[in-house]
Wavefront OBJ file of the C-alpha trace (Angstrom):
o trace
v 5.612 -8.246 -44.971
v 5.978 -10.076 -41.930
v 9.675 -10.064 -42.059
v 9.661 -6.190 -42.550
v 7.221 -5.894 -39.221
v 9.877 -7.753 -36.952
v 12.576 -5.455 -37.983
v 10.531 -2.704 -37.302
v 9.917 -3.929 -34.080
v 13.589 -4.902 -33.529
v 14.644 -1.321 -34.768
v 11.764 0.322 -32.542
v 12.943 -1.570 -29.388
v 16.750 -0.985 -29.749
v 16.128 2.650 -30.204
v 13.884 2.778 -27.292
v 16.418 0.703 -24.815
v 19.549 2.864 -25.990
v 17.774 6.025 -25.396
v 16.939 4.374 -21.663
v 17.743 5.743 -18.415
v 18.453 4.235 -15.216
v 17.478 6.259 -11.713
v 18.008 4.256 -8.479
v 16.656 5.567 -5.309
v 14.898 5.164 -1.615
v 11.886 6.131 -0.494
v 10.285 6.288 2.914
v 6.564 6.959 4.159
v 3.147 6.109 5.724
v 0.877 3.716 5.001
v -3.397 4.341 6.364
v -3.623 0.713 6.317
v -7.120 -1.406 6.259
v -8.883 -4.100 5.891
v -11.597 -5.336 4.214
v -13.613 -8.150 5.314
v -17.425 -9.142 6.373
v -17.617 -10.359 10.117
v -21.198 -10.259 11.640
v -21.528 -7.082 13.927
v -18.412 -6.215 13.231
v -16.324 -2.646 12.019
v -12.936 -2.283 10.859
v -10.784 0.996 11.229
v -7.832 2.456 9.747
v -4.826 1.151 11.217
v -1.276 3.641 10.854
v 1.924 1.874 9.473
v 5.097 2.591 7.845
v 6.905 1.566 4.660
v 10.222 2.282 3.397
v 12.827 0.461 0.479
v 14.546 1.275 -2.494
v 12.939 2.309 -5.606
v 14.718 1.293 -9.664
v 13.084 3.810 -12.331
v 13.794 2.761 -16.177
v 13.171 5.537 -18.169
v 12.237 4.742 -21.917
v 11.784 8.228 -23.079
v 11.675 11.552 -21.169
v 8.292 11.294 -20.374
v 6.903 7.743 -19.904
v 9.069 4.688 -17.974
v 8.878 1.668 -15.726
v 9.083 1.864 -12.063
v 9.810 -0.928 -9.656
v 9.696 -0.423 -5.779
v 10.579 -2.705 -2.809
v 9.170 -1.941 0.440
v 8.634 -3.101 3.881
v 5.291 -2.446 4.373
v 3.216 -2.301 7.776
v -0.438 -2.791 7.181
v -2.829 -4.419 9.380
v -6.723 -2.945 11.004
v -8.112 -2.577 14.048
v -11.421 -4.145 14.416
v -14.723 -3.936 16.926
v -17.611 -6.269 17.568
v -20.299 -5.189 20.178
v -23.216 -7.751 20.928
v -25.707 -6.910 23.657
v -27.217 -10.667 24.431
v -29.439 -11.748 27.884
v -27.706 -13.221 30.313
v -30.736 -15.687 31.349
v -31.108 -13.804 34.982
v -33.412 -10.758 33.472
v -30.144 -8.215 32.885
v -28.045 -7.690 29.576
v -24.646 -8.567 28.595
v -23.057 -6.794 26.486
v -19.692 -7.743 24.969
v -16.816 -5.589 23.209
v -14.265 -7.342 21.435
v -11.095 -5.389 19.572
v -8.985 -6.911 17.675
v -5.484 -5.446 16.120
v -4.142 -7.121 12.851
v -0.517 -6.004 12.988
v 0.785 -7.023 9.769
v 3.951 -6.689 7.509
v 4.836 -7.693 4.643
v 7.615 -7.167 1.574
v 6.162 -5.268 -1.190
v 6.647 -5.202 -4.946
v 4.621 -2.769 -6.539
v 5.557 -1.976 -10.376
v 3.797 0.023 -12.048
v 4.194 2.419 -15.625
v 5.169 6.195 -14.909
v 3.912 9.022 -17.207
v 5.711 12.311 -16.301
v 4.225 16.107 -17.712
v 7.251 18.554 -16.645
v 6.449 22.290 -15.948
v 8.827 24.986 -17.163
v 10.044 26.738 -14.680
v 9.032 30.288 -16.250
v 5.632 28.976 -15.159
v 6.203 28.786 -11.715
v 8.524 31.979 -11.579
v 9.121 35.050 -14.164
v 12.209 35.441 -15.712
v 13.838 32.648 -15.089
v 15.801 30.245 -17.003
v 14.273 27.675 -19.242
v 14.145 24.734 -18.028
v 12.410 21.693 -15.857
v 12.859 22.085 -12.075
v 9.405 20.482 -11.351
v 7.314 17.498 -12.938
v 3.912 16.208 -11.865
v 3.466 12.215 -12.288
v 0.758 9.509 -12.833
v 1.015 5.979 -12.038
v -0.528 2.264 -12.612
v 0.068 -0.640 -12.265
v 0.018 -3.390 -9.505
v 2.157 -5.194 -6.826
v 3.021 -8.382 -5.442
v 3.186 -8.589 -1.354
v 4.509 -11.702 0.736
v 3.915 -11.429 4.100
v 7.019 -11.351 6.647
v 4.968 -11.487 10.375
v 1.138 -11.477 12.040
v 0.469 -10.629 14.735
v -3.255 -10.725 15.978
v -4.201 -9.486 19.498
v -7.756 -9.938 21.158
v -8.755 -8.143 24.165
v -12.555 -8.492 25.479
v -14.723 -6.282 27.886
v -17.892 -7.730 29.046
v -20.594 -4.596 30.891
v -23.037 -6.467 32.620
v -26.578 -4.608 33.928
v -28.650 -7.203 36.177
v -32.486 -7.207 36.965
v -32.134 -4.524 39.504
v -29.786 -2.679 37.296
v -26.755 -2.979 38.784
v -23.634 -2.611 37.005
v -20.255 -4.670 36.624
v -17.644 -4.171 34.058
v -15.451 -7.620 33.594
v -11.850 -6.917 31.590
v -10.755 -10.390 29.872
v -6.238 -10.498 29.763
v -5.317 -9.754 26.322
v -4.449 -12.719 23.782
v -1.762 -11.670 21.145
v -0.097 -14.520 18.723
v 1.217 -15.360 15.319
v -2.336 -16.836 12.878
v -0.439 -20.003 11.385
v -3.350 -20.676 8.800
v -2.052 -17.102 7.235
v -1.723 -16.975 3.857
v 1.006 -14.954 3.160
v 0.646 -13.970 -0.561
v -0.851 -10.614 -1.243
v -1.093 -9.101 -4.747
v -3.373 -6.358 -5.959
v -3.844 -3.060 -7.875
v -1.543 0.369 -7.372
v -2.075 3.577 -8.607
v -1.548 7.236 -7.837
v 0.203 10.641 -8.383
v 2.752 12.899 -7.516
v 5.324 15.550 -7.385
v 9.494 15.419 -8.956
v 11.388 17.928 -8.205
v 14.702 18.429 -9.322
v 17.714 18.931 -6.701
v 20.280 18.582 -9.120
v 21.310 17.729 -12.500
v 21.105 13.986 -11.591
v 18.918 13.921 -8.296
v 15.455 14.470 -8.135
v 12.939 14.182 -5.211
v 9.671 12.637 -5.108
v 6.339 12.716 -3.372
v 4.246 10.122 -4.400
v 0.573 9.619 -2.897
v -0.587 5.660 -3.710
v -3.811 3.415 -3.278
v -2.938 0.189 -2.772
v -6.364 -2.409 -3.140
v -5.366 -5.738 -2.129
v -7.008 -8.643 -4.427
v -5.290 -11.548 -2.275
v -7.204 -12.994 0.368
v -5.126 -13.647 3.526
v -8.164 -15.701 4.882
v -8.142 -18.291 2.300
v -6.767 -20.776 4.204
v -9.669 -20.282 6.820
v -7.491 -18.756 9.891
v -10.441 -16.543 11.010
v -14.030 -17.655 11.268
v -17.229 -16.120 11.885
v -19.341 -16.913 14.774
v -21.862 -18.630 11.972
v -18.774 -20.664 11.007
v -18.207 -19.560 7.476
v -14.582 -18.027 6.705
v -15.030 -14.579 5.090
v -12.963 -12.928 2.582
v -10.062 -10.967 3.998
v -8.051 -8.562 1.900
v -6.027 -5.733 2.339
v -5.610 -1.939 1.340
v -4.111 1.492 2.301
v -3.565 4.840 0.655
v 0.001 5.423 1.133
v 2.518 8.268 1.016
v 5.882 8.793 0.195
v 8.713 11.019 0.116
v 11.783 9.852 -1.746
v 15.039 10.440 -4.325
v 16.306 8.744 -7.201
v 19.542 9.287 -9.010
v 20.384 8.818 -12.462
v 23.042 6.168 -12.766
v 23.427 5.986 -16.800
v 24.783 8.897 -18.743
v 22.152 11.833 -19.773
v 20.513 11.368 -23.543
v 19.453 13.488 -26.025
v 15.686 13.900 -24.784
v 16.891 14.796 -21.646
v 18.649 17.816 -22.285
l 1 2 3 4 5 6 7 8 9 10 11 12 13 14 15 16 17 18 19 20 21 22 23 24 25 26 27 28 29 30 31 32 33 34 35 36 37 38 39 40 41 42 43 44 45 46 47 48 49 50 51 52 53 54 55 56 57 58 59 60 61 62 63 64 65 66 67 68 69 70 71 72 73 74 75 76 77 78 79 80 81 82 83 84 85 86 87 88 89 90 91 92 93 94 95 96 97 98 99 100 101 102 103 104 105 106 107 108 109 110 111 112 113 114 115 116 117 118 119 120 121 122 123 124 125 126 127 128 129 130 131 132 133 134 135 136 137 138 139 140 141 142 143 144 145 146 147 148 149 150 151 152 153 154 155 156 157 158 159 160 161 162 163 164 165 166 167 168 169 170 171 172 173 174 175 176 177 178 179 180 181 182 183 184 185 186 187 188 189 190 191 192 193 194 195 196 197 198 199 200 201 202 203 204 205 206 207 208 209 210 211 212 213 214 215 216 217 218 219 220 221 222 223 224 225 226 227 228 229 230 231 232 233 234 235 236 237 238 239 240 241 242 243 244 245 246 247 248 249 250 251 252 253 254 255 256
């Protein structure tokens, strides 16, 4: 019994990998980059970024494949603390501190593809039948190792006295490189999008992706709070993407 199960599954995956096809590509697009951490008094905003690479699709059947991308990948935030504090004299201090992570890093994500392709006589009447358009789903998750940070401070202080006079103070900007950074990012990907085909062995794609970081780029302890402790810092970004692939391998059966 057990012998007949392994050539089952020896017969099973040598059908599957000669029926395989290979589509190489590039893909280009934005990333709405964030992140996600707990500092006292503090927000974080969206940050814009791009990313762009080459993409390797490994089709096992016509409808469901592999998909491996690599990327350079801008992500990063833009944070804000305000704190409103006395300053012993009988007026108010209040400080504004922004912060821009500028970020980048090289991007694996790999993830499974399931493809549903639309006849075309569903888009338009009459025509011939056959695929010219294919909607996608995708999961899976990617590996990120980060190539440069930068991290610039810049602080305004509004002071209001005892007789309510006003001064504004502007602090020179600090920018530099975190060296307690901890470079490795991994995390979940998934998303959906468009195919459409541009010729018999060139499609192209529009993909819309959520990346959630799981790594914590704070682990080391490169940022602290002002009540000392070292908060979890992770990344994220919905991205989008507009690419081709080409089929390098010969056309099969179920592709026809």
């Amino acid at each position: 019994m057990r012998n007949k199960i392994i050539l089952l599954t020896v017969l099973l995956a040598t059908s599957l990998l000669s029926n395989a096809q290979l589509f190489l590509g590039a893909k280009v697009g934005l990333n709405v980059a964030n992140v996600s951490a707990s500092f006292q008094k503090t927000s974080f905003s969206t940050k814009m970024g791009i990313n762009g690479g080459a993409t390797l699709k490994y089709n096992f059947m016509s409808t469901f494949g592999l998909q491996m991308d690599m990327l350079y990948s801008q992500m990063g935030s833009q944070a804000k603390k305000v704190e409103s504090l006395p300053d012993g004299a009988g007026g108010t201090l209040t400080t504004t501190t922004e912060t821009v992570y500028d970020l980048s890093y090289l991007q694996i994500p790999i993830y499974a593809n399931w493809e549903i392709p639309i006849k075309s006589e569903k888009l338009v009447p009459y025509r011939v039948r056959e695929n010219i358009i294919s909607i996608h789903l995708m999961g899976g998750g990617f590996f990120g190792y980060g190539l440069s940070n930068n991290i610039s401070t810049s602080v305004k202080q509004y002071l209001v006295d005892v007789d309510n006079n006003a001064s504004t103070t502007v602090i020179p900007k600090v920018s530099g490189a975190n060296k307690k950074f901890n470079a490795i990012d991994f995390g979940i990907a998934a998303g959906a999008g468009v195919s459409f085909n541009i010729s018999k062995v060139g499609k192209l794609t529009v993909d819309l992706r959520y990346l959630m970081g799981m790594g914590n780029f704070n682990s080391n302890g490169g940022f602290v709070d002002v009540t000392g402790k070292k908060p979890v810092m992770t990344n994220s970004a919905p991205q989008i993407e507009l690419g081709y692939i080409h089929r390098i391998t010969k056309p099969k059966r179920w592709s026809k």
